[in-house]
One Martini backbone bead per residue (centre of mass of N, CA, C, O) as a GRO file, in nm:
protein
  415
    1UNK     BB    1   0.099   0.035   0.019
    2UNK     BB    2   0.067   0.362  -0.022
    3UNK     BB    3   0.180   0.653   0.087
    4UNK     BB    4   0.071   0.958   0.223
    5UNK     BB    5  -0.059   1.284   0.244
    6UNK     BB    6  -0.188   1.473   0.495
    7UNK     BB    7  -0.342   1.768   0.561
    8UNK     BB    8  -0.108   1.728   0.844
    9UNK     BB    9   0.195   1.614   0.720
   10UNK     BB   10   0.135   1.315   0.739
   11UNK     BB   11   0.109   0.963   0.712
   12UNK     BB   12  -0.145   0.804   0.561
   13UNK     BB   13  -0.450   0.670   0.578
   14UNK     BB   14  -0.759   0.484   0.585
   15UNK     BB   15  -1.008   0.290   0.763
   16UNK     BB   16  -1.238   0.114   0.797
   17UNK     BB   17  -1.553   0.121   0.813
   18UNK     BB   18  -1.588  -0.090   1.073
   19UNK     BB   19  -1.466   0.198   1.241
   20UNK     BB   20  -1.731   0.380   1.199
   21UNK     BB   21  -1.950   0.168   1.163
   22UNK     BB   22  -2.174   0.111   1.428
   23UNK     BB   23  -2.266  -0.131   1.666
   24UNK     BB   24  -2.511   0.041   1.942
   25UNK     BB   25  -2.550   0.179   2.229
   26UNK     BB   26  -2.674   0.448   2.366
   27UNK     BB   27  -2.586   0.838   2.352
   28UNK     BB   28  -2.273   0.758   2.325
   29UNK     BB   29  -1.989   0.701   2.152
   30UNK     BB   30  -1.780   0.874   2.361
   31UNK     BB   31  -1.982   0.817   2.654
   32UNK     BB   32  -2.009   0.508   2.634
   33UNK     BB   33  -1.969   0.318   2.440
   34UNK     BB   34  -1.617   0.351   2.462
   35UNK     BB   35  -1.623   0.282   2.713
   36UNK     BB   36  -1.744  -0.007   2.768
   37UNK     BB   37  -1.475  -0.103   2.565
   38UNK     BB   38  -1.262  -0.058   2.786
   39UNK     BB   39  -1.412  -0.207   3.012
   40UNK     BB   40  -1.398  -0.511   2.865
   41UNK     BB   41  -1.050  -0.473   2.852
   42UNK     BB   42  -0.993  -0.447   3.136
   43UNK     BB   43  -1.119  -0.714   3.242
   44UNK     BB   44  -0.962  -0.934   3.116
   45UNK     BB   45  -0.697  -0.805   3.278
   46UNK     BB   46  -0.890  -0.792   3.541
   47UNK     BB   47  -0.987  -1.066   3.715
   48UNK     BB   48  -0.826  -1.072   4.006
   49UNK     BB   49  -1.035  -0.804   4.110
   50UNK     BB   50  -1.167  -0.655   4.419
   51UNK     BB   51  -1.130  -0.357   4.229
   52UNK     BB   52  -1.255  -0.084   4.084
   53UNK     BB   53  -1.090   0.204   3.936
   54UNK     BB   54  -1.253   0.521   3.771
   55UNK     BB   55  -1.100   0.785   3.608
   56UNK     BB   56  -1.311   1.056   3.462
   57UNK     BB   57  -1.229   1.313   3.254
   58UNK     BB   58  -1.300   1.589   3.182
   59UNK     BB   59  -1.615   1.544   2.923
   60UNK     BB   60  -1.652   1.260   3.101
   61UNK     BB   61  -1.749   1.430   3.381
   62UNK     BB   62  -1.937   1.660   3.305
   63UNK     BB   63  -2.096   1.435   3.103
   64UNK     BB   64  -2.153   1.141   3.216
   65UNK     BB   65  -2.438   1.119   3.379
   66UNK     BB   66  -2.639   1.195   3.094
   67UNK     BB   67  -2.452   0.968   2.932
   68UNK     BB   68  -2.419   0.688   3.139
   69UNK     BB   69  -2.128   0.628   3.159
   70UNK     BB   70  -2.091   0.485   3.454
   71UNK     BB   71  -2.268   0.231   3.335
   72UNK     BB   72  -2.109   0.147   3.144
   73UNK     BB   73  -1.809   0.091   3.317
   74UNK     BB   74  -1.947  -0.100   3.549
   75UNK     BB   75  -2.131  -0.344   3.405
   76UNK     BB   76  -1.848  -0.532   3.311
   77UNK     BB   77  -1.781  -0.590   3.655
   78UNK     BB   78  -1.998  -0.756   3.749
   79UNK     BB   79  -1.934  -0.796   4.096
   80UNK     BB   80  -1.772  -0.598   4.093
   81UNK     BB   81  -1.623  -0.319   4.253
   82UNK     BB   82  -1.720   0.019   4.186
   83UNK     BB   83  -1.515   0.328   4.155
   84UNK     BB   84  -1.581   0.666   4.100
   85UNK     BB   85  -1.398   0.927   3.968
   86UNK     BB   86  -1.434   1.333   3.930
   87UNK     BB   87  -1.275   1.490   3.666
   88UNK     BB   88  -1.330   1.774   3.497
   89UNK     BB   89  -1.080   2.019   3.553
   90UNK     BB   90  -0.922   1.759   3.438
   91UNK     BB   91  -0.690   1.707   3.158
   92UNK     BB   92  -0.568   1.480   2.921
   93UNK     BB   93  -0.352   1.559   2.673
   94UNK     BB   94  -0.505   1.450   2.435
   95UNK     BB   95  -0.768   1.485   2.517
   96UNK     BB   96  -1.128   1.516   2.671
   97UNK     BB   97  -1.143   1.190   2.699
   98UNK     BB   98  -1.065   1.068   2.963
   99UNK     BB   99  -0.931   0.715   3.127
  100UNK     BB  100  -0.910   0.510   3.415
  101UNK     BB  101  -0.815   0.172   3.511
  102UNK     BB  102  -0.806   0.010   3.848
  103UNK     BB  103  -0.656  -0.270   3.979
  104UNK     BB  104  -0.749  -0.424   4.308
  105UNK     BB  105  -0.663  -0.525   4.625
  106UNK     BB  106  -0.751  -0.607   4.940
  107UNK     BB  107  -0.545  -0.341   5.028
  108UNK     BB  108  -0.532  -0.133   4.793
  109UNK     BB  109  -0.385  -0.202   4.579
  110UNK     BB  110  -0.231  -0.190   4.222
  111UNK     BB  111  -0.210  -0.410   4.009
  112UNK     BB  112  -0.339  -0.241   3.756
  113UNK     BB  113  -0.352  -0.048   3.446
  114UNK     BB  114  -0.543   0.204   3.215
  115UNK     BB  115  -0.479   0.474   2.992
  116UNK     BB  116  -0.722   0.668   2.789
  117UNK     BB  117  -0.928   0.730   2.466
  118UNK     BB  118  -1.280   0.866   2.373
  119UNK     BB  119  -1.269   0.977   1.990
  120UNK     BB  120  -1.506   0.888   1.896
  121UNK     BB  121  -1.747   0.641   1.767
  122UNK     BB  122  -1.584   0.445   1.988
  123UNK     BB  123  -1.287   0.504   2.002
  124UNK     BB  124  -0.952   0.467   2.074
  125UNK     BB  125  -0.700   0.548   2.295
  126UNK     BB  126  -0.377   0.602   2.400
  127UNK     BB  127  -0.070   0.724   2.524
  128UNK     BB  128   0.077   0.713   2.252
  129UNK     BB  129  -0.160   0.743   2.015
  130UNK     BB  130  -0.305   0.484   1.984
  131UNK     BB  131  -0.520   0.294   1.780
  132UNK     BB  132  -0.754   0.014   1.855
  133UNK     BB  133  -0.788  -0.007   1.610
  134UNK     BB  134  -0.737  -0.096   1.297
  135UNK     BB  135  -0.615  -0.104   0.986
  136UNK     BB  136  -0.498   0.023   0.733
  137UNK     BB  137  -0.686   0.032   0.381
  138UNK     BB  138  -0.639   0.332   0.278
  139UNK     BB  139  -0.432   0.527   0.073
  140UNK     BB  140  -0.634   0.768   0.116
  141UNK     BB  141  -0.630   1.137   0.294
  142UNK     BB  142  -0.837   1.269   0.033
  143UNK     BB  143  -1.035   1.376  -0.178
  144UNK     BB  144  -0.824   1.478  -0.422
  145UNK     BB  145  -0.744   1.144  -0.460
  146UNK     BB  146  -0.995   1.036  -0.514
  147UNK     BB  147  -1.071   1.223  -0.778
  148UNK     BB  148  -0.816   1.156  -0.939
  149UNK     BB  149  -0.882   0.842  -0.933
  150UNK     BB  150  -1.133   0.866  -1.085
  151UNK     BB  151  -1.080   0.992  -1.333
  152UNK     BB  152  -0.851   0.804  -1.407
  153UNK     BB  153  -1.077   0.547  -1.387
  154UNK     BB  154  -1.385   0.587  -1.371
  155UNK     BB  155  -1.496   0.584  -1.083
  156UNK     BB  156  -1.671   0.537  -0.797
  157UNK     BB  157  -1.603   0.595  -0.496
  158UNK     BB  158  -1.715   0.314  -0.399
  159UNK     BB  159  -1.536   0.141  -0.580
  160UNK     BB  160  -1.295   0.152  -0.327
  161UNK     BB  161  -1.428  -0.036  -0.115
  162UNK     BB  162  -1.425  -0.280  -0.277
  163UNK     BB  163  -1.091  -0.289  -0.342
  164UNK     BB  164  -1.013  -0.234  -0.030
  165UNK     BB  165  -1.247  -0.475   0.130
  166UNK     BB  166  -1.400  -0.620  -0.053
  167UNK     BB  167  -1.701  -0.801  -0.120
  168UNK     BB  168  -1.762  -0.821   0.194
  169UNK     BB  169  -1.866  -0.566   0.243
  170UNK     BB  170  -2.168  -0.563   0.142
  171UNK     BB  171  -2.252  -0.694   0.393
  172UNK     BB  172  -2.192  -0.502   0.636
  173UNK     BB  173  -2.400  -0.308   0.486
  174UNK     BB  174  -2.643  -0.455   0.514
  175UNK     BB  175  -2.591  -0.484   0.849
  176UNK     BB  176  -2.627  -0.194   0.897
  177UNK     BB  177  -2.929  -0.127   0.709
  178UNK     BB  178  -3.092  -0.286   0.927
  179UNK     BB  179  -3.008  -0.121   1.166
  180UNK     BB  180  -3.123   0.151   1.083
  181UNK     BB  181  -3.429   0.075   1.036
  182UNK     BB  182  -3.482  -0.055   1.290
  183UNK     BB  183  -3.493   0.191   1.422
  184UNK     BB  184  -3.682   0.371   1.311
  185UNK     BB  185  -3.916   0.148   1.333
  186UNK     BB  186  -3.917   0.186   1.650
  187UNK     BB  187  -3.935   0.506   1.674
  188UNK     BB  188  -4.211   0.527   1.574
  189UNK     BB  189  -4.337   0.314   1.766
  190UNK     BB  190  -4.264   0.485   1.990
  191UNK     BB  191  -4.348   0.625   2.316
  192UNK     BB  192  -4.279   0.873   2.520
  193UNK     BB  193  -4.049   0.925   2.783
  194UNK     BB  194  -3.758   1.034   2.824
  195UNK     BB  195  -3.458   0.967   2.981
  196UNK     BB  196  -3.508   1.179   3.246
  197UNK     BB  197  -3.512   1.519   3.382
  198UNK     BB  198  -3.606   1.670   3.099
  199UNK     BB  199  -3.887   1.526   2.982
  200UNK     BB  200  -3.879   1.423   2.682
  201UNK     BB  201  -4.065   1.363   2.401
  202UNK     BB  202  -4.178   1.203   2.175
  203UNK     BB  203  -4.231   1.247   1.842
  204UNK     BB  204  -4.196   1.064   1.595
  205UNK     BB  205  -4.497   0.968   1.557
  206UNK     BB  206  -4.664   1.244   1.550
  207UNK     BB  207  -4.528   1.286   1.300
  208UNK     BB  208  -4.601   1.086   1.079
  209UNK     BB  209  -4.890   1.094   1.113
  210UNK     BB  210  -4.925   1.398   0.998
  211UNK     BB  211  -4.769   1.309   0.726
  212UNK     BB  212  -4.975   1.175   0.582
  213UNK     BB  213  -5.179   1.446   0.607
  214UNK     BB  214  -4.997   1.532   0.391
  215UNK     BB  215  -4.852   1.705   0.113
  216UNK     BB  216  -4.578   1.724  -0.081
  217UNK     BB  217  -4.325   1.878   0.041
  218UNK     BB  218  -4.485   1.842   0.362
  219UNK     BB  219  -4.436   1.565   0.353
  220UNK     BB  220  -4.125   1.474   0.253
  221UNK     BB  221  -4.051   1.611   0.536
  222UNK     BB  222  -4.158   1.515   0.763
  223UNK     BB  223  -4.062   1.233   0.736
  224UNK     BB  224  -3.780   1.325   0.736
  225UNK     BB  225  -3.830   1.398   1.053
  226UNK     BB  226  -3.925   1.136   1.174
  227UNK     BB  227  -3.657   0.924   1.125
  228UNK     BB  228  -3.470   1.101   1.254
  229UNK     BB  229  -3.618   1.088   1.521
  230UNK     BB  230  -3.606   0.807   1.571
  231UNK     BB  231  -3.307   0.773   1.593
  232UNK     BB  232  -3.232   1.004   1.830
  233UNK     BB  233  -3.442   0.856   2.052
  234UNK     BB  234  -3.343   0.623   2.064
  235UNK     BB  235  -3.042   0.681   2.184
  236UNK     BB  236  -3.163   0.850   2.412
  237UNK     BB  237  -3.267   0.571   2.534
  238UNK     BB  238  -3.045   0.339   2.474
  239UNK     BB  239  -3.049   0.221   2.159
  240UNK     BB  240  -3.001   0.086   1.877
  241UNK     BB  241  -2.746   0.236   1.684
  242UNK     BB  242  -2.534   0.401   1.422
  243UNK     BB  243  -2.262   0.518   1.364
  244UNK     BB  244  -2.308   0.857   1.182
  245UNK     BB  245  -2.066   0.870   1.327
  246UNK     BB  246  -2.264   0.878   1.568
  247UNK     BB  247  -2.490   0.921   1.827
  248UNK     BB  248  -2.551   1.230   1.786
  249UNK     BB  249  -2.527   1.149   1.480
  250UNK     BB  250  -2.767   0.915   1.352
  251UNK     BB  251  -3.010   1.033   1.163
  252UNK     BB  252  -2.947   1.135   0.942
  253UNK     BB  253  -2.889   0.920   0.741
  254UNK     BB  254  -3.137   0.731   0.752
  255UNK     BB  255  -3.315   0.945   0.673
  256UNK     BB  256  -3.252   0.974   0.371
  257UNK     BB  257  -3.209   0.685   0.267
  258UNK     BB  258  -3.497   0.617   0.337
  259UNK     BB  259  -3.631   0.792   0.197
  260UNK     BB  260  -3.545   0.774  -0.105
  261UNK     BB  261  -3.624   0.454  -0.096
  262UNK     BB  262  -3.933   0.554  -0.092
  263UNK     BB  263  -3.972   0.750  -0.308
  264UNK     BB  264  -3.763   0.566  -0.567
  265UNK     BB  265  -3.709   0.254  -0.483
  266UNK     BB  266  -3.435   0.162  -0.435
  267UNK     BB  267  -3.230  -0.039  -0.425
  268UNK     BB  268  -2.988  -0.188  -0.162
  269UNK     BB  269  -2.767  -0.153  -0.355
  270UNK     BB  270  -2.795   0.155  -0.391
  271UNK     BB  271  -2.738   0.199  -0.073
  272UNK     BB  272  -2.493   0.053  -0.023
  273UNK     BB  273  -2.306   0.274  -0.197
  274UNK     BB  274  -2.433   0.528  -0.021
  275UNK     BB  275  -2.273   0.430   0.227
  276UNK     BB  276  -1.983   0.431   0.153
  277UNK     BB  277  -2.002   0.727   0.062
  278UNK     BB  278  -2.042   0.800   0.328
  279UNK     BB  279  -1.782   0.683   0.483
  280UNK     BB  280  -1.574   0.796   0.335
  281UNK     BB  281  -1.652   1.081   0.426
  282UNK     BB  282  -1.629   1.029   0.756
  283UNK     BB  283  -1.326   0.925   0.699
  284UNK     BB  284  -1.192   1.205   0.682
  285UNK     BB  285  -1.313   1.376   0.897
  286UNK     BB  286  -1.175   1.161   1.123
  287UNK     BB  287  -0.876   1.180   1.028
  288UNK     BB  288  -0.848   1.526   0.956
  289UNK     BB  289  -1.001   1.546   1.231
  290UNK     BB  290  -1.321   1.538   1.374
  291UNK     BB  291  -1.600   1.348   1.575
  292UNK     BB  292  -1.562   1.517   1.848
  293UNK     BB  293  -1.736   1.701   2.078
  294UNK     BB  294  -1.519   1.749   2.244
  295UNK     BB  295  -1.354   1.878   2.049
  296UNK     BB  296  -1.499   2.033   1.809
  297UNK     BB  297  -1.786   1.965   1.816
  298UNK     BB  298  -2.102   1.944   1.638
  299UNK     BB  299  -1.965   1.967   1.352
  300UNK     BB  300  -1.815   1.656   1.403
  301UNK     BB  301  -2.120   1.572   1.376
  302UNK     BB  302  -2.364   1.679   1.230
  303UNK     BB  303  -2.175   1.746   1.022
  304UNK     BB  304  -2.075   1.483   0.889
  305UNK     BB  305  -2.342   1.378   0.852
  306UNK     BB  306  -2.440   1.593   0.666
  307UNK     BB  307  -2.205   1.517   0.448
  308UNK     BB  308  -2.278   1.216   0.404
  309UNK     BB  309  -2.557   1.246   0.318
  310UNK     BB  310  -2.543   1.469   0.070
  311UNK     BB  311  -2.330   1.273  -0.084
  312UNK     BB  312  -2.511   1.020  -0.113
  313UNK     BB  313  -2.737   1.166  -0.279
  314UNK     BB  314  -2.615   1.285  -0.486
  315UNK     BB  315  -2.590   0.975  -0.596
  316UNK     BB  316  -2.855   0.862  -0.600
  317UNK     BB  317  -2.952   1.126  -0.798
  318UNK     BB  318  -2.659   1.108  -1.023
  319UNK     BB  319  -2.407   1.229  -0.911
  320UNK     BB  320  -2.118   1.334  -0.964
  321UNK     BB  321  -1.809   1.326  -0.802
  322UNK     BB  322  -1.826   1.655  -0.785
  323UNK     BB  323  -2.112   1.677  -0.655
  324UNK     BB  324  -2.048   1.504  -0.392
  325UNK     BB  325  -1.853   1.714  -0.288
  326UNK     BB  326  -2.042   1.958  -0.278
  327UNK     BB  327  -2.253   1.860  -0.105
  328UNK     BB  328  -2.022   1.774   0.131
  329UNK     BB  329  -1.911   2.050   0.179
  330UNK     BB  330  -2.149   2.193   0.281
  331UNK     BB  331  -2.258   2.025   0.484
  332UNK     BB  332  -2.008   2.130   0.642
  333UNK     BB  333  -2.000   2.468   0.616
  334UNK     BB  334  -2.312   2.478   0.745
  335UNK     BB  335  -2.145   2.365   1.056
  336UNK     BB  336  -1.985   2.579   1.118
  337UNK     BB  337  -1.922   2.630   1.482
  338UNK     BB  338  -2.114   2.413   1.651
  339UNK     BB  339  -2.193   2.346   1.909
  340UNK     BB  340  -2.182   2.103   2.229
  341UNK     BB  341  -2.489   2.169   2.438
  342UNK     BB  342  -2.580   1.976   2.649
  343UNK     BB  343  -2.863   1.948   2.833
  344UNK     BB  344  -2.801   1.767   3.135
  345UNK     BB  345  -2.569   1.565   2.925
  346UNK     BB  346  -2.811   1.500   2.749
  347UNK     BB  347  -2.893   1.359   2.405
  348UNK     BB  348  -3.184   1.603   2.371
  349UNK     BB  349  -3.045   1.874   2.420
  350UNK     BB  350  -3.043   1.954   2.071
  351UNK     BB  351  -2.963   1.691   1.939
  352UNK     BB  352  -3.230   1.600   1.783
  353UNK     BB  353  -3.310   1.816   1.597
  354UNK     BB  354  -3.045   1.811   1.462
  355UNK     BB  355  -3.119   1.561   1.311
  356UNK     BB  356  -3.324   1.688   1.119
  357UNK     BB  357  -3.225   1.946   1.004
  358UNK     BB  358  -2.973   1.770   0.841
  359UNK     BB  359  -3.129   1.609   0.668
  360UNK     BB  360  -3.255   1.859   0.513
  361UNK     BB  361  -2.983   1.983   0.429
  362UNK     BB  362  -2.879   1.751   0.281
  363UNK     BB  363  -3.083   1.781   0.063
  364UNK     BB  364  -3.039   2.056  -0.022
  365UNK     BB  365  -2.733   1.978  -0.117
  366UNK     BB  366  -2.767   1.798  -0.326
  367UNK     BB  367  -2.933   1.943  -0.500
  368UNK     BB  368  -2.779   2.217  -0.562
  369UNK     BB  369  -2.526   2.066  -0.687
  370UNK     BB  370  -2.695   1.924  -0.910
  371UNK     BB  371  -2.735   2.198  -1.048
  372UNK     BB  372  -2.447   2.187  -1.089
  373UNK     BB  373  -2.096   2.098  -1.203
  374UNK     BB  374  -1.901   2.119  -0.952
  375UNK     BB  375  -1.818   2.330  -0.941
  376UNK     BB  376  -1.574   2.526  -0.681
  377UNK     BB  377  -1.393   2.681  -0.417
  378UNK     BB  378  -1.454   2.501  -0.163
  379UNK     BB  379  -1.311   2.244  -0.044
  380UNK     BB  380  -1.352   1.947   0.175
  381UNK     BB  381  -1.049   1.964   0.289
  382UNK     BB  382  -1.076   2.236   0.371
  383UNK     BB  383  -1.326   2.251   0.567
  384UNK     BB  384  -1.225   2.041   0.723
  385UNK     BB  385  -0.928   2.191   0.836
  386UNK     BB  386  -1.180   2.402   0.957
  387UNK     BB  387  -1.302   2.261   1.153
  388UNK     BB  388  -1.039   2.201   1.340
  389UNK     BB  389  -0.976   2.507   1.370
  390UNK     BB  390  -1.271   2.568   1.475
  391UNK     BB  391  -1.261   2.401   1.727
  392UNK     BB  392  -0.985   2.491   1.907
  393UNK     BB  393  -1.124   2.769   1.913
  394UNK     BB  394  -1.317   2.645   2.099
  395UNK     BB  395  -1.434   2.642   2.393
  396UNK     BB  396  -1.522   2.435   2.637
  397UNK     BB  397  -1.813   2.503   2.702
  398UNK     BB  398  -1.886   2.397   2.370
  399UNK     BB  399  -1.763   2.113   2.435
  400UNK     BB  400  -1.923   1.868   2.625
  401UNK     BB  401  -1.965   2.024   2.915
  402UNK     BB  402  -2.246   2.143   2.995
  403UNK     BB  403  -2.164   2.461   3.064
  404UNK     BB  404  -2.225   2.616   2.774
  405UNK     BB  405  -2.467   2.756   2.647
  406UNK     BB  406  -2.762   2.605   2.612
  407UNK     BB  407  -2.708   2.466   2.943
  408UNK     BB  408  -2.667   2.739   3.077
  409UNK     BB  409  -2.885   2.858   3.055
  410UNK     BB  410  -3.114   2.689   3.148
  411UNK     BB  411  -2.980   2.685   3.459
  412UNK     BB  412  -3.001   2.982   3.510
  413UNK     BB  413  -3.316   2.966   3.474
  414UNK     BB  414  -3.348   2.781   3.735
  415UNK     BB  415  -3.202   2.993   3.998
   0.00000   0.00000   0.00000
């Protein structure tokens, strides 16, 4: 495999799919996922404790009693006793999601231990900035130079997953795709109040129904207003849902894919095909700035789900990878600066409602695109940078802190 110079001047190229799309319980990648993964690896190797000490750091600690971390973390050691101890005002170097874990005997020494970071999708990161997740397939670490191979070959984006990952990736989105569905399908049939202090109503359902009694454009906004809000709401819930590329940004891709494959009847070959195309787009997204909350904001995670669903969408709709790329450029660059504000640390508000919104936005951006020759001024790779370098720039009270923005007014208004 050629080595690759990527947006930020090291070497490397992209990983799997299966390292994007993630079948898991919500409502948090970076905050349930990726922690409860730690965990089940930690306790392999600390089976002889008699006591496990699990220490929280940064945005892990501030918003993780809403995201449920505690109990991610703590489940996979039943019956052994865990002790939870919280430092929100203290991070460790490489991430804002931090967490330790040690394993003690009955005097209480520490036996064994292992420090590490929870980095956005579920995956996990180590003290030396090693990823555990797989290795690189994919030589390209730019959109520009996915664009310059589909020129030189003539091939369609999708058609790269399949020559570096085999025709058994295939299979993989099939069951992605079912899985994306069955959300959808369980939040329509879902009512009544999401858990939590918040008291938030499940809306997918009374939306649905409503759209049945609308006709044309209101018609076919408001259903994807509902498949958006159904898997936003499971996940919010704590149920199944697919990373896409995270849980807190799961309902964009699914609301679109599925509304367009009921609106043209698309098979779910075409469906397979623009999974693909839109896992390209937030594995580059992914590799080249973030999709944590916690370090870039909200526009690491709706942004890019955006960008995916949009790029997806202009392929089933027809559209060259020039137009592709454009409709994911939109997708993420109307969504720069977007803080992470999630209130009382649930990812309920404004979490659910983004991800409707950007359903519509990701459709609109397609749109668009397809209007145009695919020609543009600001490139995909460029936006992704700015993404990157506009996150680093915003407060850590706007990243999943649960400090500022929309849950600080909210509790200021509280007291």
């Amino acid at each position: 495999m050629p080595a690759v110079t990527c947006l930020n001047g090291d070497r490397g190229g992209m990983k799997s799919l299966k390292e994007l799309y993630r079948i898991g319980s919500g409502p948090s990648s970076s905050h349930t996922m990726g922690p409860r993964f730690a965990a089940l690896a930690f306790r392999r190797r600390a089976s002889q404790a008699v006591k496990v000490r699990i220490t929280l750091y940064g945005s892990l600690a501030a918003s993780g009693r809403g995201h449920l971390t505690d109990r991610a973390v703590t489940e996979p050691f039943r019956p052994t006793p865990v002790e939870i101890v919280w430092k929100p005002a203290n991070e460790l170097p490489l991430h804002p999601n931090g967490l330790t874990f040690e394993a003690l005997d009955s005097a209480g020494r520490v036996m064994d231990y292992w420090t590490g970071y929870s980095i956005g999708g579920g995956e996990l990161m180590d003290e030396q900035g090693a990823s555990t997740g797989g290795p690189e397939v994919y030589p390209f670490a730019s959109m520009q130079e996915i664009l310059e191979k589909s020129d030189e070959e003539g091939l369609a984006i999708w058609d790269y997953t399949t020559r570096y990952e085999g025709p058994e990736i295939r299979e993989f989105l099939g069951t992605i795709w079912s899985a994306m569905k069955a959300a959808i399908e369980r939040g329509l049939d879902a009512e009544g109040v999401l858990p939590g202090s918040l008291h938030v109503i499940r809306k997918a359902s009374s939306y649905h129904a409503k759209a049945l009694n609308m006709a044309g454009y209101f018609n076919q906004m408001a259903l994807l207003f509902s498949y958006a809000l159904a898997v936003a709401e499971e996940n919010a819930g704590g149920g199944e849902i697919v990373t896409a590329p995270t849980c807190g940004s799961s309902g964009v891709l699914p609301a679109v894919l599925y509304s367009l494959q009921k609106q043209f009847l698309f098979s779910d070959g075409k469906i397979f095909r623009a999974l693909a195309t839109g896992g390209l787009i937030g594995n580059l997204a992914k590799r080249n700035a973030s999709i944590s909350g916690a370090e870039v904001g909200c526009q690491g995670e709706v942004g890019v789900a955006c960008a995916m669903a949009a790029g997806a969408a202009a392929q089933l709709q027809g559209g060259t990878t020039r137009q592709i790329e454009y409709a994911a450029e939109m997708g993420l660059e109307h969504h720069l600066g977007l803080t992470c504000d999630p209130i009382g640390g649930y990812v309920q508000i404004p979490c659910i409602e983004r991800n409707a919104i950007a359903a519509v936005r990701a459709m609109d951006c397609a749109a668009y695109a397809l209007l145009s020759d695919g020609r543009h001024i600001v490139s995909f790779d460029e936006v992704v940078k700015t993404m990157l370098e506009t996150g680093r720039d915003i407060k850590s009270g706007y990243r999943e802190t649960a400090l500022g923005g929309l849950a600080r007014i909210h509790f200021l208004g509280k007291t």
